[in-house]
C-alpha positions, 0 to 999 in steps of 0.5 A: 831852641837847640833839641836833642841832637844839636845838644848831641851834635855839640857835645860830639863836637867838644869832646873832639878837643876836651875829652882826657885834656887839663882845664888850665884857664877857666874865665866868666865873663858875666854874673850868669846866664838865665841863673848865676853861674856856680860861685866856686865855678872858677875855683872846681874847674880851673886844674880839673881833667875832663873824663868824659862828655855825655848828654842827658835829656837837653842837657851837656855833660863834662865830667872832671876827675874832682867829681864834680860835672859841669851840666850845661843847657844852651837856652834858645841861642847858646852855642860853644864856639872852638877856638874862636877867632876873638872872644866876643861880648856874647861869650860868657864863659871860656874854658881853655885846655893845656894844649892851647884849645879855647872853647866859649860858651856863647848865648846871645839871649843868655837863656841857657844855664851852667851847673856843677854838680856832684857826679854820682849825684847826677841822677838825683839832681832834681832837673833829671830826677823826674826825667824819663828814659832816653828815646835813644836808649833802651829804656824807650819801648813800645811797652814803656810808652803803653804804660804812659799813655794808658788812659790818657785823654791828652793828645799823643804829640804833647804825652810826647813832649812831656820830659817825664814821659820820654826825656830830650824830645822836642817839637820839630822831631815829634812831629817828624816821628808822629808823620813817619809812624802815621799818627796824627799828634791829636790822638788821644794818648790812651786810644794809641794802640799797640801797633802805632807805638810798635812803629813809632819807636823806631822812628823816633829813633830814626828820626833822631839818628839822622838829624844828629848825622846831619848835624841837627837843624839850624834855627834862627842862629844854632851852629855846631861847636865848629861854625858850621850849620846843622842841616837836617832841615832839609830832609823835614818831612812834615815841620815848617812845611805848611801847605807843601807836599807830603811824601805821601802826597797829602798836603801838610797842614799845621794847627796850634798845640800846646802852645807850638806849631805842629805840624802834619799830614791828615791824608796818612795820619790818622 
């Protein structure tokens, strides 16, 4: 599933070529994705000027001068293509500029989704009303986290995982952030102290960083809006690594959690 910066990586990308430009042509070619798509959809977005793109959580924004935003979820394979040689039958919705760009949203298992709604009512929308702060943004601190975990007995990886915690974070780069902070993800919330969290903060937010540099991760078909292939996998330290070598020298392992794999290093977490 696409994480934060294959969504911050796709947003960057359609902004290259949707940011300030008229929506002359706005096409659906399906009833909707995981959900039906707005029924005025057509109609709001057809003649509307892009504003801005933005990112909240997992999810994209296009903001248009009706007032309106389009939010969209890429789901497990959702992708934009840019200019695509041929609209494909996995392209659903299209959006064409009037400098002649074409952009299809395109999403295979079609468990993405496409809202609109009203933009200054975006934070009451109630996919985002729960949602903590940003990891990228001011809101994360080491003090917000404290107050989250505090006495907590769920383990750290999933307090973590949970959107109302932190907003956006997924499971390949929790357990990047948990390896670099030397923490191992069973910890009981509660029992992380304050030098942990000291550290952990900024790794997420490396963490983060770089795979957005990189251009996220490929998994199974994730590509940027422009074809290519995110490729911050690479550089995985501990995820999908079971059995190889941590840069610390202990051998990574994985175990279930939450109904994910995680995975970690037990020689410098602990």
């Amino acid at each position: 599933m696409p994480e934060l910066p294959e969504v911050e990586t796709t947003v960057r990308g359609l902004a290259t070529v949707l940011d300030g430009q008229v929506l002359t042509r706005v096409a659906v070619h399906r009833a909707g994705l995981r959900r039906p798509f707005p029924a005025d959809l057509v109609q709001a977005m057809t003649g509307a000027r892009v504003t801005g793109l933005g990112r909240r959580a997992k999810y994209g924004l296009i903001h248009t001068d009706r007032g309106r935003t389009l939010v969209f979820h890429l789901g497990m394979s959702g992708r934009w293509r840019i200019d695509p040689a041929e609209i494909g039958k996995h392209d659903h919705l299209v959006l064409e500029t009037g400098v002649g760009h074409v952009l299809a949203l395109n999403d295979a298992r079609r468990f993405g989704s496409v809202d609109l709604v009203d933009s200054d009512k975006l934070d009451a929308w109630p996919a985002f009303a729960a949602l903590g702060p940003e990891p990228l943004g001011p809101g994360l601190s080491a003090a917000h986290l404290a107050a989250a975990f505090a006495g907590r007995i769920a383990a750290v990886k999933l307090l973590l995982l949970d959107q109302r915690v932190v907003a956006g974070l997924g499971n390949i780069y929790v357990c990047e952030a948990l390896n670099r902070a030397r923490i191992h993800p069973a910890r009981e919330g509660g029992k992380v102290g304050k030098a942990a969290l000291a550290r952990l903060v900024p790794m997420i937010r490396t963490v983060l960083e770089e795979a957005i540099a990189a251009g996220g991760s490929t998994l199974r078909d994730y590509a940027r809006p422009d074809g290519e292939l995110g490729y911050f996998a690479k550089d995985w330290r501990v995820y999908g690594r079971e059995g190889e070598k941590c840069p610390c020298g202990g051998v990574v392992e994985r175990f279930a959690q939450g109904g994910r794999s995680t995975f970690f290093c037990a020689r410098c977490q602990k």
